[in-house]
C-alpha positions, 0 to 999 in steps of 0.5 A: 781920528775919532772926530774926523771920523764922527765929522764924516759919518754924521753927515749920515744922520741929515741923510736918512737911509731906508732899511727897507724902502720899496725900491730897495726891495724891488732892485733885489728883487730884479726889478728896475724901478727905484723910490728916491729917497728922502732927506732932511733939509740942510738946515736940520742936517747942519743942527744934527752934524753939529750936535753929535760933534759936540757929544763926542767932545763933551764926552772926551772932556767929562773923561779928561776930567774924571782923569784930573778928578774934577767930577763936578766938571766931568757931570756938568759935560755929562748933562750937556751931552745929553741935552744935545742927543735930546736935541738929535732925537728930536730932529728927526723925522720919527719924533713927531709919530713918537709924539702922537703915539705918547699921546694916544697913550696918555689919553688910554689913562682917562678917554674912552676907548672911541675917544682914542681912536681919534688920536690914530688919525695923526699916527696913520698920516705920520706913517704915510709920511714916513714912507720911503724913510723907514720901513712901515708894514710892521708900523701899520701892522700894530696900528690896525692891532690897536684899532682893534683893541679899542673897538673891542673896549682893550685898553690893555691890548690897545697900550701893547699894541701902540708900545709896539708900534712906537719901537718899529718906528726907529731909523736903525743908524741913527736911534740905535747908537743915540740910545746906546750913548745915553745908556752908558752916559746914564751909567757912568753918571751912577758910578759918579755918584757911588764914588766910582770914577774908574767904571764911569770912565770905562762906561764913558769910553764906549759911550764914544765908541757909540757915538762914532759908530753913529755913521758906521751902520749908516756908511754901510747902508749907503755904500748898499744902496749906491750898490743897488742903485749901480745893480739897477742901472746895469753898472755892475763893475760899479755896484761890485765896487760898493758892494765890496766896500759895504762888505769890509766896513759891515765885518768891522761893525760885527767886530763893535762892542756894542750888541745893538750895532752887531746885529744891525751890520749882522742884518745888513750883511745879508743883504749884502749877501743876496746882493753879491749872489745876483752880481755873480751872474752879471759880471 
């Protein structure tokens, strides 16, 4: 059932929902006008679907061979594991700004400060191209941030603020499940190695759950986003319909073991919320 449900949800991770875009805001906002959403192409939609699918298996087997005591095996699927998140990560749309951001850093050890400033030129047009997929202003907010402190001469506040800048470039269905993945699988290789096959087990069990829940909060938001689409369009029955499902599926998120996604489906809810109160008024 697990599985199936990874199958499903990770066609998600090739469809890469705004938390924010500029037509969602507008449609809440009474306005009409929608931004259409950008996707990945079927290609890296198909790399990704198939790479999760296999981190759920590699996962399951390292736990059946935790059970058969077999740990030698149960690390090498661990390390598989984690070369394919790698390989998620690094098919999204963010890892080329989070590239550019390593750099700048990087360069903040022995440049100038106006030599940095040349590698901002790649990060603002990264952020131009991620416009419509994850929301930006904060993005460009410590942008302007680290500007500021290499004009200054800050390299300190420079570093802080290019630090911030990397962790607002995320995509919330997607980094938040694969971070919690990698942590519990890094936890449960610790316990492998202090002869503790129990807790890696245990640790190993929600690093599954995380990677189901991958297309959970994404399910959600696309069930919001047909909603809103719905709302804009005038077909309310519709949008109720999608609002409704958004609603049972961001309750059975805010029931998940895993903090990250609590707070996502927390956020998500009350935009469910504000959604559901205009819809009173239309049907």
């Amino acid at each position: 059932m697990k599985k199936k449900l990874l199958i499903n949800s990770l066609l998600l991770v090739s469809l890469v929902l705004p938390c924010a875009t500029p037509g969602f805001s507008a449609v809440l906002n009474e306005k009409i006008t929608v931004t259409p959403l950008k996707t990945l192409s079927p290609q890296m939609h198909a790399k990704l679907s198939y790479a999760a699918a296999k981190v759920l298996r590699l996962i399951a087997s390292a736990r059946g061979a935790i059970h058969k005591e077999d740990y030698d095996k149960a690390s090498k699927d661990l390390v598989k594991a984690k070369v394919l998140l790698k390989m998620i990560e690094s098919n999204l749309p963010t890892e080329k700004i989070k590239d550019h951001i390593w750099v700048a850093k990087e360069h903040l050890d022995y440049e100038s400060t106006e030599k940095v400033k040349d590698d901002l030129v790649p990060i603002a047009y990264d952020l131009t191209e991620l416009k419509g997929i994850i929301p930006i202003k904060k993005a460009r907010k410590y942008l302007k941030k680290a500007n500021n402190g290499l004009t200054k001469g800050d390299k300190k506040a420079a570093r802080k603020a290019l630090s911030e800048l990397e962790k607002s470039v995320i995509i919330m269905e997607v980094d938040v499940p694969i971070s919690s993945t990698q942590r519990h699988i890094l936890a449960a290789e610790s316990y492998l190695l202090q002869g503790e096959p129990g807790f890696a087990d245990q640790e190993l069990q929600q690093a599954e759950n995380s990677v189901v829940l991958l297309g959970a909060v994404g399910e959600i938001k696309r069930s919001l986003w047909r909603a809103t689409m719905d709302y804009a369009a005038g077909r309310y029955k519709a949008a109720k319909r999608e609002l409704d499902k958004a609603g049972k599926e961001v309750e059975h998120a805010l029931k998940s073991s895993d903090k990250d996604t609590r707070d996502a489906a927390m956020k998500l809810k009350r935009d469910i919320q504000r959604l559901a109160d205009k819809l009173k008024d239309k049907i």
